[in-house]
C-alpha positions in Angstrom: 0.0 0.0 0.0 1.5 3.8 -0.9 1.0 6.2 1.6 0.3 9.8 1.1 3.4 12.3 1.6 2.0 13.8 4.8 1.0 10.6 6.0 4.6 9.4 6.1 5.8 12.8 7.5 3.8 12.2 10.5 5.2 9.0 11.0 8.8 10.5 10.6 8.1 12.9 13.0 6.9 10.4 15.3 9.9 8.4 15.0 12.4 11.4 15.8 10.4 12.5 18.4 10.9 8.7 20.1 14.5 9.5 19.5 14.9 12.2 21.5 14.8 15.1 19.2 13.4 18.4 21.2 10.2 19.8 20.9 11.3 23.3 19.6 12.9 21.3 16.7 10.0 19.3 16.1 8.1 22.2 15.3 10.8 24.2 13.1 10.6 20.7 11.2 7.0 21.0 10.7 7.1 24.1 10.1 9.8 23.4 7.3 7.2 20.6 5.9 4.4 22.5 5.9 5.8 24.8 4.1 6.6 22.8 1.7 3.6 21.6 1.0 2.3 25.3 0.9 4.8 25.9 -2.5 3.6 22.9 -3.7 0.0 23.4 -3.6 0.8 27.2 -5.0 2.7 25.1 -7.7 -0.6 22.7 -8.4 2.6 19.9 -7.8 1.0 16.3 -7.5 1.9 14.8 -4.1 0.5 11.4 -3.7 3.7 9.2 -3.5 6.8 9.6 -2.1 7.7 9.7 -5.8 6.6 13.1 -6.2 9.1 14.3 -3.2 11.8 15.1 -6.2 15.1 17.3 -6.2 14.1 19.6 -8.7 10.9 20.5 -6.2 13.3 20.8 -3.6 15.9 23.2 -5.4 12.6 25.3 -6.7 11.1 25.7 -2.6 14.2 26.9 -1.7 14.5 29.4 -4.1 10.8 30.4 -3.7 11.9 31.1 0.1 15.4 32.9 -0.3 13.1 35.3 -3.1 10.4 36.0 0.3 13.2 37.4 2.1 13.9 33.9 4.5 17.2 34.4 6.9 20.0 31.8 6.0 19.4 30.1 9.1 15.8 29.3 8.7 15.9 28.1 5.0 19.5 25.7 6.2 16.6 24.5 9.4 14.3 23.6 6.9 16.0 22.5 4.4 18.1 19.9 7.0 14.4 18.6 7.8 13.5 17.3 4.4 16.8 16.2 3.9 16.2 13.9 6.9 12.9 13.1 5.7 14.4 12.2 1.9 16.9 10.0 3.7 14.4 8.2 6.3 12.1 7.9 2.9 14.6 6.0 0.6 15.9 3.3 3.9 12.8 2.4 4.8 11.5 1.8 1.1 9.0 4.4 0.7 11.3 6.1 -2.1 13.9 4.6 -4.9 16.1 7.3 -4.5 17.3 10.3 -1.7 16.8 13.1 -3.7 17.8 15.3 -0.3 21.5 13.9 -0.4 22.0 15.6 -3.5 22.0 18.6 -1.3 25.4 20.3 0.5 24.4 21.3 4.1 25.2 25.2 4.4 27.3 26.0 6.3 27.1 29.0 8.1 28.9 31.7 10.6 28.1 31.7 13.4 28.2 34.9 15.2 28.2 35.5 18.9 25.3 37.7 19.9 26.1 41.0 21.9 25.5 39.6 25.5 25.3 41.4 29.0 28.2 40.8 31.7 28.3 38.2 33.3 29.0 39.5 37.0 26.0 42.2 35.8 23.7 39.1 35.5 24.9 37.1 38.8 24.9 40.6 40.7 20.9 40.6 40.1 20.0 37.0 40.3 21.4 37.3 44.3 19.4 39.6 44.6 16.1 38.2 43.3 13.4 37.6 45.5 11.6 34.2 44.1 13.4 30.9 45.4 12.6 29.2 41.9 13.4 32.4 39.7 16.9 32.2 40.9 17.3 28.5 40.7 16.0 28.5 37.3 19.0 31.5 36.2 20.9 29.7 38.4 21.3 26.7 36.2 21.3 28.3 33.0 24.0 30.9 34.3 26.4 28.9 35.8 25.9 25.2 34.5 24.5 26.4 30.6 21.9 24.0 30.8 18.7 24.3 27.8 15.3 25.0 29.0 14.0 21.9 28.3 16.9 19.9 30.0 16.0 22.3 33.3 12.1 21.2 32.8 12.9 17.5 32.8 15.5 17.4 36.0 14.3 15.3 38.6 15.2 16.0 42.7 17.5 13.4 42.6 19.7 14.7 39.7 20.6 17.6 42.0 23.5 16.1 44.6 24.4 18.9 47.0 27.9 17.3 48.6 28.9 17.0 44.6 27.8 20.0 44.1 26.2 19.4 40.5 23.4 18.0 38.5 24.3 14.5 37.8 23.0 12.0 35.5 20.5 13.9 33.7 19.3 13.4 30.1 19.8 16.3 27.6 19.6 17.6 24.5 19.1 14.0 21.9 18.4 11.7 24.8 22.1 11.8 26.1 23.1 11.3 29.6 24.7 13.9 31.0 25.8 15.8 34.1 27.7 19.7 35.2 29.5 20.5 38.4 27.7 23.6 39.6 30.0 26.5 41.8 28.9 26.5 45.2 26.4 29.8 44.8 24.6 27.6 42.3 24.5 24.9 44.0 23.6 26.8 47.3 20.3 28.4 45.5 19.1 25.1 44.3 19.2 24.1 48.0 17.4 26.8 49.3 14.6 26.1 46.7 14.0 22.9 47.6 13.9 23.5 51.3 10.6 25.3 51.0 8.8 21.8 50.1 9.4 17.7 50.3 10.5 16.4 47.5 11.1 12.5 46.3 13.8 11.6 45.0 11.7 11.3 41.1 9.7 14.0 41.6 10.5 17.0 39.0 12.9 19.7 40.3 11.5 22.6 39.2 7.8 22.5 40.1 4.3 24.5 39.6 3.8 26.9 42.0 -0.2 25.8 42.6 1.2 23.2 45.3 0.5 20.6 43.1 4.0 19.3 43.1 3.9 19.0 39.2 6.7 19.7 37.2 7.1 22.9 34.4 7.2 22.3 31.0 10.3 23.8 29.1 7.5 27.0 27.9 7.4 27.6 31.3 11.6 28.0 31.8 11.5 30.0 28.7 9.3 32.7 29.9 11.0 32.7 33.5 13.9 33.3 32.2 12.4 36.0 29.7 11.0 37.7 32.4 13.8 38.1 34.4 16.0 39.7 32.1 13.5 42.1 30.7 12.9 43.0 34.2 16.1 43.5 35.9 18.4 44.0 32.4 15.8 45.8 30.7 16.9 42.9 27.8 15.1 39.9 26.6 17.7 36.7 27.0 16.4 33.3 26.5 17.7 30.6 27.7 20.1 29.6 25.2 21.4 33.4 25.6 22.1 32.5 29.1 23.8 29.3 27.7 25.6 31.7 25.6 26.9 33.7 28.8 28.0 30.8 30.3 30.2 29.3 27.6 32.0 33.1 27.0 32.4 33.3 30.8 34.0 29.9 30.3 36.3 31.0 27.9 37.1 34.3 29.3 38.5 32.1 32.5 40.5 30.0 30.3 38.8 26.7 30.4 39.9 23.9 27.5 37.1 24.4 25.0 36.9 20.4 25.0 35.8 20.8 28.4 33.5 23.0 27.9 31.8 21.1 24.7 31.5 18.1 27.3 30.0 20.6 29.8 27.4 22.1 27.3 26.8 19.0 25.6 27.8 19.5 22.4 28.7 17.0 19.9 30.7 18.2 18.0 33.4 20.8 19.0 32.6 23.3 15.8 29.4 23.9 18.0 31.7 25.3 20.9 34.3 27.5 18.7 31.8 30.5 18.5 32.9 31.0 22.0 36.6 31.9 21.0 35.9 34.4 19.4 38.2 37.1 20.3 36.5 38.9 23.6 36.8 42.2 24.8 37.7 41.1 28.1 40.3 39.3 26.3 41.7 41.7 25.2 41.5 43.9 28.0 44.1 41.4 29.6 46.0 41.7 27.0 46.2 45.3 27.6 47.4 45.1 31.1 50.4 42.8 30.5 51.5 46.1 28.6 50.9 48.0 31.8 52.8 45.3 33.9 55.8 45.7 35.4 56.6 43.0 32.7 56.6 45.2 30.3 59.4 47.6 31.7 61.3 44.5 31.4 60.5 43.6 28.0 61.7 47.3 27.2 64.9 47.3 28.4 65.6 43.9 27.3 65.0 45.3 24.0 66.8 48.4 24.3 69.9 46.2 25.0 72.3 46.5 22.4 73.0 43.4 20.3 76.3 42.5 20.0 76.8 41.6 15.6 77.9 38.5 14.5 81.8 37.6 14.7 83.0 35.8 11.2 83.8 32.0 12.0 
C-alpha cells in the first residue's frame, strides 16, 4: 500500500520525536514541511507518492523562500528537515532514491550575539526575590543548561555534597551531568527547602502546590521575564547558555571541556565561543601595563652584540 506524503511525514516525525529530538525542533521541522507543502499546492505539484518528493521540487522551494526574504538560518533549518525526511524515505522503502542527499548542508557563521556581563547578571540573580526564579537562572548561568533539559530534572539529579546535577538526560536523549559553583548549588538548595521532595519528583515545580513539574515554555518565559525586568533585555535561555560558555572562555577553560559541559557533539558547535572577547583583550592590555613590560623594554633596548665571522 502507498501512503500519502503527509501521512509518512507524520510517522517520521513520530519516530524522531521517540529519539529524542526536542520539541522546539519538532516544530521548526514542521514548520519546514508545511511549508513545503504550501509551494507545492501554490505550484498545483502532485503529491500522492513519495515519488513526487523530487530534487528539482526541492531546489525550486528553496528558491521560492530565499526570493520572500527567509534568513539563512531558517531556510539551512528547513531544508536539513526534508533532507532527513528524503533520507528516512529511501531506507525504509517508501522512495527509490534520496533526492535530499543531493544537497550540501550550508554552512554558516556563526556569530556571537552582543551579550550582557556576566558578574551584571549574577549581581541581580542574588538579589532576586523568588526561590525558583533564581534557581532557574541559576542553572542556566552557571551550569549552561537548555530549557527543556532544566524542565525534565528530577530532585534526585541535584547532589548537594557533589555540588552538581548528575546524571540527567539532555539535548538528543544523552546522559549527562555539570558541576555547579557553590552559589549555584547553594540556590538550588534553598529552593528545595521550601517543600518535600522524592527523589523522582520533577525539580522545578508549579507553583499551585500541586508538586507537578514545568514544562520547558514555562523555563523560557522565566527566564524571559527576568532579564527584561532586571536588564531591561530579553535573554532566553540559550542566551544564558551563551553567557555561560563566554564566561568559560574568558576564565581559560579547555574548549573540549566546555563542549562536554554544554553538551555539544561536535566541538565546531563550541568554537563560536573563542571568538576574540573584549575582556580578552583587556588582559592583553594590562600585561602592557605590567611591570613585565618595563622588562621587555629594556631587554629590548639592550644592544646586540653583531655576529663575529667564524
Amino acid at each position: 500500500m502507498t501512503l500519502a506524503p503527509h501521512v509518512l511525514w507524520t510517522k517520521y516525525i513520530a519516530e524522531r520525536s521517540v529519539q529524542g529530538l526536542a520539541e522546539n525542533t519538532i516544530e521548526a521541522y514542521n514548520t519546514g514541511w508545511n511549508s513545503f507543502c504550501s509551494h507545492a499546492r501554490a505550484m498545483s505539484w502532485r503529491l500522492k507518492t513519495a515519488e513526487d518528493f523530487t530534487f528539482d521540487r526541492l531546489v525550486e522551494w528553496q528558491a521560492s523562500l530565499k526570493e520572500v526574504g527567509k534568513k539563512d538560518w531558517t531556510r539551512r533549518t528547513y531544508l536539513m528537515a526534508l533532507k532527513g525526511f528524503s533520507r528516512w524515505l529511501n531506507q525504509n522503502g517508501h522512495a527509490k532514491n534520496d533526492p535530499g542527499a543531493r544537497f550540501q548542508t550550508p554552512r554558516l557563521k556563526r556569530v556571537l550575539p552582543v551579550l550582557p556581563p556576566f558578574e551584571m547578571l549574577a549581581a541581580q540573580l542574588a538579589a532576586e526575590p523568588s526561590p525558583r526564579n533564581r534557581a532557574i537562572i541559576a542553572m542556566g548561568l552557571y551550569g549552561g543548561l537548555r530549557a527543556g533539559e532544566i524542565a525534565n530534572l528530577k530532585r534526585c539529579n541535584f547532589i548537594p555534597g557533589e555540588g552538581g546535577l548528575i546524571g540527567f538526560v539532555g539535548k538528543g536523549g544523552k546522559q549527562r551531568s555539570v558541576a555547579l559553583p557553590h552559589v549555584a548549588a547553594n540556590i538550588i538548595a534553598a529552593y528545595l527547602q521550601h517543600s518535600i521532595a522524592r527523589d523522582h519528583d520533577p525539580l522545578i515545580r508549579k507553583e499551585d502546590g500541586s508538586g507537578a513539574g514545568v514544562s520547558s515554555h514555562v523555563i523560557h518565559r522565566s527566564v524571559t521575564r527576568w532579564t527584561r525586568r532586571h536588564l531591561g533585555v530579553r535573554l532566553t535561555p540559550h542566551r544564558l547558555r551563551h553567557v555561560y560558555g563566554k564566561g568559560c572562555v574568558d576564565r581559560g577553560v579547555d574548549i573540549r571541556v566546555i563542549a562536554e559541559a554544554l553538551g555539544h557533539e561536535s566541538l565546531e558547535s563550541t568554537r563560536i565561543y573563542t571568538q576574540v572577547s573584549f575582556e580578552r583583550t583587556r588582559q592583553i592590555a594590562q600585561l602592557f601595563d605590567s611591570p613585565g613590560d618595563q622588562i621587555i623594554r629594556r631587554e629590548n633596548s639592550r644592544k646586540i652584540k653583531p655576529l663575529t665571522k667564524a
